[in-house]
N, CA, C and O of each residue as an XYZ file, in Angstrom:
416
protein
N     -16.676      6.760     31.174
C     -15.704      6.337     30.176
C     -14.435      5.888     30.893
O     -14.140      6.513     31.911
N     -13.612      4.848     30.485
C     -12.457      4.623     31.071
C     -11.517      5.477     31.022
O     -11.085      6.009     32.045
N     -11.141      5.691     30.040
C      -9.581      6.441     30.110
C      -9.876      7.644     30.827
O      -8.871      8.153     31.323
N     -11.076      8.322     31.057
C     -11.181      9.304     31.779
C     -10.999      8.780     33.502
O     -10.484      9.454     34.394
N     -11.370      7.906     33.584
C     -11.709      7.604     35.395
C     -10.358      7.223     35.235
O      -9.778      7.888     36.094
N      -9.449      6.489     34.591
C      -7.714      6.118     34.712
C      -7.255      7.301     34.653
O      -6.445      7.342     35.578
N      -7.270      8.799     33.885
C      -6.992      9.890     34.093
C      -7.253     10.577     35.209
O      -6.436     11.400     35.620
N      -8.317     10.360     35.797
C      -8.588     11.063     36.756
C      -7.722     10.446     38.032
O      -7.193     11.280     38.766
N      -7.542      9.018     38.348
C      -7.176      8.062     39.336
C      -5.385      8.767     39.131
O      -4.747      9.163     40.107
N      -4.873      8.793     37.809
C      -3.689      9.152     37.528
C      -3.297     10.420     36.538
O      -3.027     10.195     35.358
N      -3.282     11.596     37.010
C      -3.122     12.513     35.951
C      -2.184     12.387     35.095
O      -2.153     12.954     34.002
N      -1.171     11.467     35.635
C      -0.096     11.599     34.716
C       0.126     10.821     33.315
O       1.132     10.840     32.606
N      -1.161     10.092     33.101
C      -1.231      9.456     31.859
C      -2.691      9.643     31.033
O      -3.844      9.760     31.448
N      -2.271      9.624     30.040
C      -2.936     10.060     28.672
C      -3.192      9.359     27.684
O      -2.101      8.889     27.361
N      -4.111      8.914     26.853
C      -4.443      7.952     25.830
C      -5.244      9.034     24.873
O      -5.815     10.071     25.214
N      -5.086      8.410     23.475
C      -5.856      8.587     22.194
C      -6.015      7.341     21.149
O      -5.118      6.521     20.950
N      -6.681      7.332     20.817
C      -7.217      6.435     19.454
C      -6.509      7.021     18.655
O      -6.358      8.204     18.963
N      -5.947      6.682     17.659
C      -5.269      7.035     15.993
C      -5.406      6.095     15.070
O      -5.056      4.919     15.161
N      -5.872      6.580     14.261
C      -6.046      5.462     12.821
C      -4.908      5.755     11.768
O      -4.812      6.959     11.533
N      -4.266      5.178     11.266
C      -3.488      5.191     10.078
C      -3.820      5.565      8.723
O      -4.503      4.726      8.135
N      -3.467      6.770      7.968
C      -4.601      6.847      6.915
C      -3.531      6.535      6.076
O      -3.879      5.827      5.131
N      -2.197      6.859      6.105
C      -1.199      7.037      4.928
C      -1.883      5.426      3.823
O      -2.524      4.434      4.169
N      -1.403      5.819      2.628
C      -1.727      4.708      1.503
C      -0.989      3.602      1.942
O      -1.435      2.456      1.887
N       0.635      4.026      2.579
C       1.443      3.065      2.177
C       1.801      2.335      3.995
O       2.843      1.742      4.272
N       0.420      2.641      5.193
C       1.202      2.595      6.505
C       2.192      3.237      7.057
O       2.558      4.389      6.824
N       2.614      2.493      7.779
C       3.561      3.108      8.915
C       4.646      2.789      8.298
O       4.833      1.649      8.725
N       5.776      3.091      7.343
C       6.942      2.437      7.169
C       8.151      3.433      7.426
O       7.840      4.525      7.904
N       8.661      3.341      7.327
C      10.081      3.953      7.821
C      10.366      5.313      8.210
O      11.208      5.704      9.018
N       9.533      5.986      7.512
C       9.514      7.680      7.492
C       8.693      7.831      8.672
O       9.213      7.977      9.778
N       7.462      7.805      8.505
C       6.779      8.208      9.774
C       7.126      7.305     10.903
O       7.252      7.897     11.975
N       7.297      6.119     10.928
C       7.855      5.493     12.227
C       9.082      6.284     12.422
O       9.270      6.269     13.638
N       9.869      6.861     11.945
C      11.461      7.247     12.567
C      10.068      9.149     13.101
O      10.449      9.914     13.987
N       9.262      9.306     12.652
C       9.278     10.714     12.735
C       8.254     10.590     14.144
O       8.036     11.529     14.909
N       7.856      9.604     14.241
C       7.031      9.093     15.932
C       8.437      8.662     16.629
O       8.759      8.990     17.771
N       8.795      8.299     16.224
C       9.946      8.164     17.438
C      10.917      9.352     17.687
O      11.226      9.472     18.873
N      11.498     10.305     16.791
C      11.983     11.409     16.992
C      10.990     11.923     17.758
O      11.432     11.812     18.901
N       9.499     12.609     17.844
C       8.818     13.162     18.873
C       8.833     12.820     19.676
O       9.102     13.604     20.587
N       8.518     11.143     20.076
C       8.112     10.458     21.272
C       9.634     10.667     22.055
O       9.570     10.334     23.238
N      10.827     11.097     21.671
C      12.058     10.788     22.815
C      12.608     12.742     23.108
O      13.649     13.111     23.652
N      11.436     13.682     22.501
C      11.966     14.744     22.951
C      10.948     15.345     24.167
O      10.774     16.481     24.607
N      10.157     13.572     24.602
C       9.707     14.312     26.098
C      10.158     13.124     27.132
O      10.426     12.005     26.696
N      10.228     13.445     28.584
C      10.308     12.656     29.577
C       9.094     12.131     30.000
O       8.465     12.572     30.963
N       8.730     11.145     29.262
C       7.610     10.491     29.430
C       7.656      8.531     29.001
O       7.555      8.365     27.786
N       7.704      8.033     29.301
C       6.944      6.885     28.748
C       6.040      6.696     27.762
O       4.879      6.815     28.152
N       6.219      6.365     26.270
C       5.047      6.515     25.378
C       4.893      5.128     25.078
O       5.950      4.500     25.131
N       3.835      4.448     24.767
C       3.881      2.902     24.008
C       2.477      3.540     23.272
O       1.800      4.516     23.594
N       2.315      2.466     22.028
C       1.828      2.366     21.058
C       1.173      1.268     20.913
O       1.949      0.324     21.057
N      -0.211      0.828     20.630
C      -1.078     -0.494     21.261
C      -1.448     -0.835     19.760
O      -2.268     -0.171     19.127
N      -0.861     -1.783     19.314
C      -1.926     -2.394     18.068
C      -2.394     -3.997     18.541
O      -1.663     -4.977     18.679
N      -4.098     -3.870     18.763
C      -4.231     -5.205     19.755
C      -4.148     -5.337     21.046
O      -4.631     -4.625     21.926
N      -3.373     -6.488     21.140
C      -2.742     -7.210     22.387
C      -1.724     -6.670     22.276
O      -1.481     -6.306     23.426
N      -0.580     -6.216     21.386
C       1.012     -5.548     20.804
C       1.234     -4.275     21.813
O       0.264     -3.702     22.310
N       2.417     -3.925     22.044
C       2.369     -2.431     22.963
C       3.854     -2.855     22.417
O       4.450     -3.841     22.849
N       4.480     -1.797     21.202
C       6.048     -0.819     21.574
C       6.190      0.590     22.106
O       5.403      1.522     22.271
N       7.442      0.409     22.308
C       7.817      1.533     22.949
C       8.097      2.802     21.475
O       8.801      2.702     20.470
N       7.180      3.924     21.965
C       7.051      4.454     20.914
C       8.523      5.494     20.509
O       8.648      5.866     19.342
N       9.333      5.806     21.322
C      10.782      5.821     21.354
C      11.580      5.134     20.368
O      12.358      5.712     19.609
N      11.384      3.959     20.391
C      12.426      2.928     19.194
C      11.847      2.239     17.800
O      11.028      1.338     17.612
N      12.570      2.994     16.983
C      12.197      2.781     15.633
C      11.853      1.251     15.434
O      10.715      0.871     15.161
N      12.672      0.610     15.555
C      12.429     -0.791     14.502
C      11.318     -1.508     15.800
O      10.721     -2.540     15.494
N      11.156     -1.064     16.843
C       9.730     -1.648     17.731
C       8.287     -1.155     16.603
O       7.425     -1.860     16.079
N       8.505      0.235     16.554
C       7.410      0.979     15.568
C       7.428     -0.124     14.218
O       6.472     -0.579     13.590
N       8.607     -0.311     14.076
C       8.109     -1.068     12.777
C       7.826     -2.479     12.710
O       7.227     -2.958     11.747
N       8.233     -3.175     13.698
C       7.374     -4.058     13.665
C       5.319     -4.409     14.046
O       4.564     -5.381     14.057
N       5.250     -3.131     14.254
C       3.529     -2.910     14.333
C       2.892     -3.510     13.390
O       1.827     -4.067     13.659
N       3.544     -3.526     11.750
C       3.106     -3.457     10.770
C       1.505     -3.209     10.494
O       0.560     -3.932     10.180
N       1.689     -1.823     10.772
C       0.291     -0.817     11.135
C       0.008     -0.290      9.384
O       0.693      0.641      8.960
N      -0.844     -0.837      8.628
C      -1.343     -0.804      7.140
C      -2.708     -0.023      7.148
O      -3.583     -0.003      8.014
N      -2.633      0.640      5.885
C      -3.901      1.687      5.817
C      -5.256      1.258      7.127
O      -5.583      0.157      7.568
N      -5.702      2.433      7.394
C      -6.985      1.884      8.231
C      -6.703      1.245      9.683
O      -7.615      0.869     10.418
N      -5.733      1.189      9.917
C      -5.346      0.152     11.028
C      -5.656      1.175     12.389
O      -5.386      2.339     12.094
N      -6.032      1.061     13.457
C      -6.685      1.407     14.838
C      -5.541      0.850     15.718
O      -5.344     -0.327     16.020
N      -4.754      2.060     16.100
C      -4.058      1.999     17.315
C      -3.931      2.923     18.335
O      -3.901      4.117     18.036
N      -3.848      2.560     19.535
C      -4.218      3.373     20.966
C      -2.392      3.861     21.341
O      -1.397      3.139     21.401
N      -2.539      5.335     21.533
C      -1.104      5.547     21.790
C      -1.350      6.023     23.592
O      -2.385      6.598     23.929
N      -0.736      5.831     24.155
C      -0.068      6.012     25.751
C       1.196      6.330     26.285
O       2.312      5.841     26.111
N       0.831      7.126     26.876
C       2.213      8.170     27.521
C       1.656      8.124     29.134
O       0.471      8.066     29.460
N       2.575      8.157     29.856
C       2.727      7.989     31.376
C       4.080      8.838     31.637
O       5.235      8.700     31.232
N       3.475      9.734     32.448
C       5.056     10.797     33.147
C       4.425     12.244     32.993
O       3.276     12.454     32.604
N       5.155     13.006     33.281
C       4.826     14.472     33.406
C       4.487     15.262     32.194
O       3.996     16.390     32.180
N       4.808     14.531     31.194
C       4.628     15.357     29.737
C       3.786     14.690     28.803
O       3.787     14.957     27.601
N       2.691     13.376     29.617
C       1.959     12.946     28.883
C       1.130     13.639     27.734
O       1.173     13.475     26.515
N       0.287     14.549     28.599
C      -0.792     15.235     27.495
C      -0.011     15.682     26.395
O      -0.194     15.140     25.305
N       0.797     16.550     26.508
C       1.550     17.517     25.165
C       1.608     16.062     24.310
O       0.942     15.814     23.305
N       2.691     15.059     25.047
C       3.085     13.948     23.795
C       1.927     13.316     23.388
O       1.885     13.329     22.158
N       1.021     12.797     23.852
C       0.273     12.092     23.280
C      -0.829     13.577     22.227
O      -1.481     13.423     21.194
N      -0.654     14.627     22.903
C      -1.174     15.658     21.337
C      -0.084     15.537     20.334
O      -0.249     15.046     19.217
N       0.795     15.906     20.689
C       1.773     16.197     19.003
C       1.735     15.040     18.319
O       1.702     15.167     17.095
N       1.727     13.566     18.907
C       1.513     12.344     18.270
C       0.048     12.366     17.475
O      -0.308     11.886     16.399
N      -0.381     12.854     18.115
C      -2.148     12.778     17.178
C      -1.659     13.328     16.143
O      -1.213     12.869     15.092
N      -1.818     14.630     16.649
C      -1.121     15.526     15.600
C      -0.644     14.804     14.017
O      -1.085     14.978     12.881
N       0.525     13.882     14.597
C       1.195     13.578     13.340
C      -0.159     12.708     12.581
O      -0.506     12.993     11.435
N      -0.543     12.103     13.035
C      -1.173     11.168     12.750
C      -2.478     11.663     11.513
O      -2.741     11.434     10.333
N      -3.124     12.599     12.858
C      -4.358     13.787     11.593
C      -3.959     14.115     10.670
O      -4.585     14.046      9.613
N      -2.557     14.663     10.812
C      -2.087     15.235      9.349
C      -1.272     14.082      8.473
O      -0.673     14.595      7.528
N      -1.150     12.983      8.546
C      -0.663     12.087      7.896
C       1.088     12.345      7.584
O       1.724     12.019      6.581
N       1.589     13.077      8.888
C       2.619     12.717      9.262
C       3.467     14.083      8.255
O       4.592     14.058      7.758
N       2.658     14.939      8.229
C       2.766     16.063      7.212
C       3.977     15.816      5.800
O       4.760     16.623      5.300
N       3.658     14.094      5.409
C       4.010     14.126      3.944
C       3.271     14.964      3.148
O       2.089     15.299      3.221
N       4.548     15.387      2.017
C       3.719     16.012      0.831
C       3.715     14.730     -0.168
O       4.530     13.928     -0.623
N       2.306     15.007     -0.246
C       1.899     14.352     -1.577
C       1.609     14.626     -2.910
O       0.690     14.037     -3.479
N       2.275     15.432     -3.449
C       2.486     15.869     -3.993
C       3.841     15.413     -5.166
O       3.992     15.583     -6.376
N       5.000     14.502     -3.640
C       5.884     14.159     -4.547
C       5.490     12.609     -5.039
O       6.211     11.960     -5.796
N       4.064     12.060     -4.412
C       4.102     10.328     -4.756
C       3.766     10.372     -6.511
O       3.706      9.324     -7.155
């Protein structure tokens, strides 16, 4: 598998697949709440939709992804705190960014 032999060549970087489940995408809330995580580690994070890579650090980069239900994007972190960031980012992601839905 690749990302494993690039892991292995470089421990210091980390990849995952994430799909977007929210109804409404990526818009303002969860993009500001990926970028609040992504800047409380010393790492390098980008965010791949495609050919596209932002820096997962800066909000209005996140929002121009325009990442809509279903959408398949590869997140990457490079630096010493890869693994943790690229987990808590899943993280958000599995849990759909722990909105309650409850209030839609």
């Amino acid at each position: 598998m690749e990302s494993e032999s690039i892991a292995m060549d470089n421990p210091n970087i980390a990849r995952e697949e994430v799909v977007v489940n929210l109804e409404n995408g990526l818009h303002l809330v969860p993009c500001s709440k990926i970028a609040e995580v992504a800047r409380t580690y010393d790492c390098e994070i980008r965010i791949f939709k495609g050919d596209a890579a932002v820096d997962a650090k800066a909000l209005f980069d996140l929002m121009t992804l325009r990442a809509e239900q279903g959408t398949h994007l590869y997140l990457e972190a490079e630096g010493p705190h890869a693994d943790e960031a690229i987990e808590r980012l899943t993280d958000l992601f599995a849990n759909d960014f722990y909105v309650d839905r409850s209030a839609e």
